[in-house]
VOGUSE-870028 format. One record per residue (C-alpha): x, y, z; residue in one letter; chain. Coordinates in Angstrom, 3 decimals, decimal comma, always signed. Layout:
<pts>
[pt [X; Y; Z]; A; A]
...
</pts>
This chain:
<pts>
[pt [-124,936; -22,098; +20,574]; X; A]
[pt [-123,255; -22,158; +23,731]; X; A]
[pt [-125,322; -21,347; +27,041]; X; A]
[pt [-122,331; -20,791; +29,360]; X; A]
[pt [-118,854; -19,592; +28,279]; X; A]
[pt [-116,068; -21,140; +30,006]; X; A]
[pt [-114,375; -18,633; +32,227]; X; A]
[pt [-110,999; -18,459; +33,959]; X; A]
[pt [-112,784; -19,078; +37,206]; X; A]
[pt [-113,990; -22,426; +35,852]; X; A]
[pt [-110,420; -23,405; +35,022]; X; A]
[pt [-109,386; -22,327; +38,242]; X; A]
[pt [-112,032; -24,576; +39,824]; X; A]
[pt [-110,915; -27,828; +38,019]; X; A]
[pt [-107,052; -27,165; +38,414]; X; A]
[pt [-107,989; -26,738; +42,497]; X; A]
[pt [-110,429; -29,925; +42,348]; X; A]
[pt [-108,497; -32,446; +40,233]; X; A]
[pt [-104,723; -30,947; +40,074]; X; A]
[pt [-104,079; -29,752; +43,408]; X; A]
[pt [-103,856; -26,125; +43,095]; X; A]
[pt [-103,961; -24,407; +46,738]; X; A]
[pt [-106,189; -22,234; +47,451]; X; A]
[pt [-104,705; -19,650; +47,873]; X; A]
[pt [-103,219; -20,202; +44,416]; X; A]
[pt [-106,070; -19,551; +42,478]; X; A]
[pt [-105,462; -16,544; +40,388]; X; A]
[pt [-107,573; -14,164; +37,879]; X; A]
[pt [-104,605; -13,041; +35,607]; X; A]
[pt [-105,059; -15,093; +32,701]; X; A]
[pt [-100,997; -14,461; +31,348]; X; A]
[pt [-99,912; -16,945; +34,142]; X; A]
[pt [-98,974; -20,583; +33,038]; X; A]
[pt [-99,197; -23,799; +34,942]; X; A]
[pt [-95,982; -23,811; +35,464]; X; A]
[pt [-96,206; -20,232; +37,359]; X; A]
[pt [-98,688; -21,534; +39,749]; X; A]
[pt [-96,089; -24,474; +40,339]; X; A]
[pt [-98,276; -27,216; +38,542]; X; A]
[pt [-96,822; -30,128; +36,234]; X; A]
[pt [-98,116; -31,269; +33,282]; X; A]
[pt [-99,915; -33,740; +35,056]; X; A]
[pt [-102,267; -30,870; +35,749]; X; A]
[pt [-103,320; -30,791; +31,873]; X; A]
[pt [-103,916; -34,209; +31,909]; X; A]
[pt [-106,274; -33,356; +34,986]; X; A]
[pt [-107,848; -30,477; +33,133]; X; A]
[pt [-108,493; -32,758; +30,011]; X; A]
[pt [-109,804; -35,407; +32,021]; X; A]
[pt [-112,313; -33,096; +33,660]; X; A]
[pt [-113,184; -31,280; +30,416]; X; A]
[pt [-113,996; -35,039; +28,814]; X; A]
[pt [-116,349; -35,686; +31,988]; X; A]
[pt [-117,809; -32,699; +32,070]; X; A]
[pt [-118,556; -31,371; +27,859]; X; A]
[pt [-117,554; -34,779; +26,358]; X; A]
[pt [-114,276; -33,767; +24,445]; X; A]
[pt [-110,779; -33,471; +25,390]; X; A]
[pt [-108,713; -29,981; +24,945]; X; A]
[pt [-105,909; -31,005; +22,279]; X; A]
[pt [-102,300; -30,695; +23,579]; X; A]
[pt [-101,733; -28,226; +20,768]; X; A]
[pt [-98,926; -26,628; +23,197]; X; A]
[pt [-101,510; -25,643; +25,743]; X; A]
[pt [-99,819; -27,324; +28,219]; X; A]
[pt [-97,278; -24,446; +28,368]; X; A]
[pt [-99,949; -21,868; +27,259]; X; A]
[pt [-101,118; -19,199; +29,324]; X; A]
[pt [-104,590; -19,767; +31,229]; X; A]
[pt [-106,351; -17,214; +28,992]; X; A]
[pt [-105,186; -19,395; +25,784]; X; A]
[pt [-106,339; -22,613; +27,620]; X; A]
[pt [-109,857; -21,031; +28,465]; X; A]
[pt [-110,049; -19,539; +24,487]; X; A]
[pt [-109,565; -23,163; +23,479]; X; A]
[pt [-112,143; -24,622; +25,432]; X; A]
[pt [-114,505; -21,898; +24,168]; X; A]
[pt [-113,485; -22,699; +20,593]; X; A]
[pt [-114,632; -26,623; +21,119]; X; A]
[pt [-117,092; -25,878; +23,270]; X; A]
[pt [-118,339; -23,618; +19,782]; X; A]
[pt [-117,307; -26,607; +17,606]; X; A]
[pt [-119,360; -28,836; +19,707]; X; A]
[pt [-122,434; -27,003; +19,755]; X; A]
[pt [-122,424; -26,627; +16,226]; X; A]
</pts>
């Protein structure tokens, strides 16, 4: 059972910690893409990076990389449920 859902804010966090992502960037409006926020795909290699220190797994690049935030946080939810399990 999962304790703690991962949230947008959480994604947020890591893209601004390990990608890069100003500040003032950050946003709550979970259609936007990396690309909108002007980040590469070098930032989903930063987010799976973080996701593998921090739960132990890495987010498959199952087209997330071009996904919307709120698809990118669903996913992690889903393995963080598969993990748990």
């Amino acid at each position: 059972m999962i304790t703690q859902e991962f949230r947008l804010s959480d994604l947020m966090d890591i893209l601004e910690e390990k990608a890069g992502l100003p500040a003032q960037d950050r946003t709550t409006d979970g259609n936007l893409t990396l690309d909108a926020v002007g980040l590469d795909s070098l930032a989903f290699l930063a987010v799976q990076a973080a996701l593998e220190a921090r739960y132990g797994f890495e987010l498959p690049d199952e087209g997330l990389e071009r996904g919307s935030f709120a698809e990118v946080v669903a996913a992690v939810n889903r393995q963080l449920e598969e993990h748990a399990a």
